[in-house]
N, C-alpha and C positions, 0 to 999 in steps of 0.2 A: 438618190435621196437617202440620206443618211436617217436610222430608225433607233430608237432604244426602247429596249421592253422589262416593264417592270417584275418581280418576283415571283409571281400568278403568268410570265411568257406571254402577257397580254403585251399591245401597242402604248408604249407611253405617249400623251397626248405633247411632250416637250421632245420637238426634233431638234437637229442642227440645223439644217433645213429644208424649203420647200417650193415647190413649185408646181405653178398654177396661171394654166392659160402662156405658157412658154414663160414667163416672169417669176424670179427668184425671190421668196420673201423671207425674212429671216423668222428663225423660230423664237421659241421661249426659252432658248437657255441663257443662259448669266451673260448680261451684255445687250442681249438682243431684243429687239420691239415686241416684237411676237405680233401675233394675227387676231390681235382682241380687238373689237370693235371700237375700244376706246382711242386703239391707239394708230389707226389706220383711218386714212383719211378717203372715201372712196370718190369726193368731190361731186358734180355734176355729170348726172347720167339724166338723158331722154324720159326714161321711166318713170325717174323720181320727181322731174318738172310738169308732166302732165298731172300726176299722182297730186301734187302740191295745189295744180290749176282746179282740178275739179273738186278738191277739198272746200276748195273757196267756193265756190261754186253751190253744193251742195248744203254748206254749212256758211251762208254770211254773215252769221254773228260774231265768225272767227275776225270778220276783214272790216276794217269802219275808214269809212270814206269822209273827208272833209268838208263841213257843212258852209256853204259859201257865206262871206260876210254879208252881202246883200244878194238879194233874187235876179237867177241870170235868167236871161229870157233867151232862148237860142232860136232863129228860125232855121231846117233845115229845108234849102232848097236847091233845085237842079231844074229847067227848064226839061232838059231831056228827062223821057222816063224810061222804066225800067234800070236806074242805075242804083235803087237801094234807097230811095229817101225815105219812103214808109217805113221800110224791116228794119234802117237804123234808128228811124226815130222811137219805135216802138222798145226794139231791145236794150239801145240806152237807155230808155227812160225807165225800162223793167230793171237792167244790172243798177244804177244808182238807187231806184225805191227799196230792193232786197235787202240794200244796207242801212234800210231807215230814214234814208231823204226823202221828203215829201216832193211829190211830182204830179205836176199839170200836162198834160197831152192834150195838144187844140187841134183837132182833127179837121185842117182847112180842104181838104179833096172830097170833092163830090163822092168819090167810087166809094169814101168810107173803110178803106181796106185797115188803118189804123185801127178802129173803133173796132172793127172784125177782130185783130191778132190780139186786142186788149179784153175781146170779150167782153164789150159792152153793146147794149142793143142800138142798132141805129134806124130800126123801120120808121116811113112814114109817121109821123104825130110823134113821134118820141122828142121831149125838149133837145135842140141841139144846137149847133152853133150857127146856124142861118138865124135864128130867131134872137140869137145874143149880137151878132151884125146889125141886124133892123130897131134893137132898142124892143125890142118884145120882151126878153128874158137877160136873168144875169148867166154872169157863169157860173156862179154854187149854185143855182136852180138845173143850168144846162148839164154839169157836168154829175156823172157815175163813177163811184168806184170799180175800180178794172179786178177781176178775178186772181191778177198777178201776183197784189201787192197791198195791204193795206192801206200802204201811204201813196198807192199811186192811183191816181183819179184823170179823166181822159173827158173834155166834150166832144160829142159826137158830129157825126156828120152824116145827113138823112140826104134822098134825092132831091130835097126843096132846093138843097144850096147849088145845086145846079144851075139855075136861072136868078143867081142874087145878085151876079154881077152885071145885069140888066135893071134891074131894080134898084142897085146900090149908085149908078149913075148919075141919077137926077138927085140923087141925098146930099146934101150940106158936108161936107169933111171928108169925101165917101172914100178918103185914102186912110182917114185913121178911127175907123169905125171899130177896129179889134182893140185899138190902143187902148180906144176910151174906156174901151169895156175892161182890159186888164187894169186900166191903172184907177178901176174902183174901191170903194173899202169895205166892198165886199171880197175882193179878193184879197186885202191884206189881213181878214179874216181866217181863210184859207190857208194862208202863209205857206206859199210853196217856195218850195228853196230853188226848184228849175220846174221852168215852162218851156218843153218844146211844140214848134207850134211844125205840122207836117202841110208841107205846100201840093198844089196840084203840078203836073207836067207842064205849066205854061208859064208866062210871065204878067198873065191880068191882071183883075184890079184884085183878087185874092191872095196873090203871091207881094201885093205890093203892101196891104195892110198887112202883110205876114213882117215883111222887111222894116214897117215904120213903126211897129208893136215892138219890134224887138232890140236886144243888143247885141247879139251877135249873130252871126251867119256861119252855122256849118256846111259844108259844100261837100255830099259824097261823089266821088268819082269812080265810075266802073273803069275796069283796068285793060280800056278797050278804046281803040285809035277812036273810035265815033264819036264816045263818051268827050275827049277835048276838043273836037270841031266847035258845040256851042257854048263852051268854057267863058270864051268872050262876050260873048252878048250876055250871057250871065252878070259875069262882072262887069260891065258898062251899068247893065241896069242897075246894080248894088249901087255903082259912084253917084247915080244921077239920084237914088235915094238920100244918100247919103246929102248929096249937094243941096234938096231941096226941099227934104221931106224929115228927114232923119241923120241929122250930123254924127250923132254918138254913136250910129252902126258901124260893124267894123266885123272881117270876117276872121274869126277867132281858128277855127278848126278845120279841115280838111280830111276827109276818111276817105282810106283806096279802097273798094268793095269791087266782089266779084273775082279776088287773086286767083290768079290759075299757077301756080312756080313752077308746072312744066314747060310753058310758053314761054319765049323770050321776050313776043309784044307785054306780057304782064310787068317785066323788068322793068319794059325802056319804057313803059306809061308812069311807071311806079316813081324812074328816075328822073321824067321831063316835070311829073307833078312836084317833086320833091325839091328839083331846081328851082322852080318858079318858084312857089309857097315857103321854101325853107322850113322854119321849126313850128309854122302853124299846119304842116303835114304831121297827122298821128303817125307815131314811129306803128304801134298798130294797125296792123293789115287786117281788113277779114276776106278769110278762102271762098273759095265757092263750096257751098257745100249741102248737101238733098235736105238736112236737119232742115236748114233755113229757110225751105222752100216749103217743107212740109206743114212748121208750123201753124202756122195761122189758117189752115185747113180746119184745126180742129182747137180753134178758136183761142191759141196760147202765144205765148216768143218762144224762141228757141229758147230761152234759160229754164224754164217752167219744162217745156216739151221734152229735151235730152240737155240736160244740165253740163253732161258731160263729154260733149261733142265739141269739136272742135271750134264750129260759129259760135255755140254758147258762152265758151272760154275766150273768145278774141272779143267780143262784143263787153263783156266783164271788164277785159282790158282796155279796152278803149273807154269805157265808161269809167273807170278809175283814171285813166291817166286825162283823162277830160276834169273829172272834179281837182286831182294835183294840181293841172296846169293854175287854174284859179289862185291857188294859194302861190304857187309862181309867179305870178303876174301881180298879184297883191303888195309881197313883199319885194319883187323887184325894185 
């Protein structure tokens, strides 16, 4: 390495050149680029993309999300549980509220695990969505603001709704008892830009007013051979909705949850769902990861919990590249 030293026997900061990390880069003399920031391009590095993700993250005033033309209604359902319908319906609907979208969470599962990670109360007596099903209550009386979010409001779900779909049987319409109640002018008071409603592990009559209230069907998939055994009876039940109850439903979104990318079953699940579903597969994977499980322990999402953990940051993503699609499909 060629050096030259000014008057003073000091190092002049203009060599001929240099070398760094086995790579030769030219200096600052007459001709040469030199090594200034302005003029070296260091591109895409690891570091710098996570740096970028949690910025967002931490600061979403930086990031503004597109406010849909009309109010989507998403159900997110999966017969099987344990595959992720609570934890994405929650932290979707925390990543889109942080940027200012007004969101409704219908807390349709008895466990109430929803109304827990939103940090709304769900004991006995509290107004909730069993009583907004039977025509007892609306949903601006039912529903609380969630600890997340300003804009983001959740009706709960108490142990009464446990035995509603015995009750709900003998009712007049007892398939679109959630519709009627959404499509009040009470709630266009409200004016939420998305309502996700969160389904129980079955396909009752709960999971069925979830599909005839709504417009669309998110379907999360664990990244595990079980997870597609009851794929189909899923989807059958969606068409017979669709066929008799609700034409306009249509399944919009597809999330892989639970990636493991050491595993190769994670791959070939990730690539059979991708084949099937095509581009209503989110290119957004979320990992498996302890954040995610810890959350809602202590009453938050992951985006609130560790902002800047890995779940927190894929769920951000997936919840933006869910509001895009919209403007996608719009101007299509």
């Amino acid at each position: 390495m060629n050096r030259e030293t000014d008057e003073t026997g000091r190092v002049s900061r203009e060599t001929k050149s240099r070398a760094v990390g086995g790579m030769r880069f030219p200096g600052t003399s007459e001709g040469d680029a030199g090594l200034s920031s302005e003029n070296i391009d260091i591109g895409w590095t690891p570091i710098m993309e996570e740096a970028q993700r949690a910025t967002r993250v931490l600061h979403p005033e930086t990031l503004d999300l597109p406010r849909p033309a009309q109010r989507r209604i998403i159900t997110v359902a999966n017969q099987k549980g344990g595959v992720g319908k609570t934890t994405s319906t929650v932290n979707l609907a925390a990543g889109l509220a942080i940027h200012g979208l007004n969101v409704l969470v219908i807390d349709l599962d008895p466990q109430g695990n929803a109304s827990t990670a939103l940090g709304v109360e769900h004991r006995a007596g509290v107004p909730s969505v069993y009583e907004v099903l039977l025509g007892e209550n609306t949903v601006h009386d039912a529903a609380a603001q969630s600890q997340q979010a300003t804009t983001l409001h959740c009706v709960p779900a108490t142990i009464d709704l446990a035995g509603s779909e015995i009750e709900l049987v003998t009712m007049v319409a007892r398939e679109s008892r959630l519709k009627q109640a959404l499509d009040s002018k009470v709630v266009e008071e409200m004016a939420p830009d998305y309502i996700l409603i969160d389904c129980p592990p079955s396909l009752g009559l709960l999971t069925v007013n979830a599909l005839v209230a709504a417009h669309e069907v998110l379907i999360p998939i664990q990244c595990e051979y079980y997870a597609l055994e009851g794929l189909g009876q899923l989807l059958n039940n969606i068409e017979l909705v669709q066929s008799h109850l609700n034409p306009s439903l249509w399944i919009s979104t597809v999330l892989l949850t639970m990636y493991d990318g050491r595993t190769k079953l994670a791959d070939q699940v990730a690539s059979e769902v991708r084949d099937y579903f095509g581009d209503r597969a989110l290119r957004t994977v979320i990992p498996r990861s302890v954040k995610i499980s810890e959350a809602p322990g202590f009453g938050q999402t992951v985006l609130s919990y560790d902002p800047g953990s890995r779940g927190s940051m894929s769920y951000l993503d997936a919840a933006r590249e869910i509001a895009e699609r919209d403007v996608t499909k719009e101007t299509a």
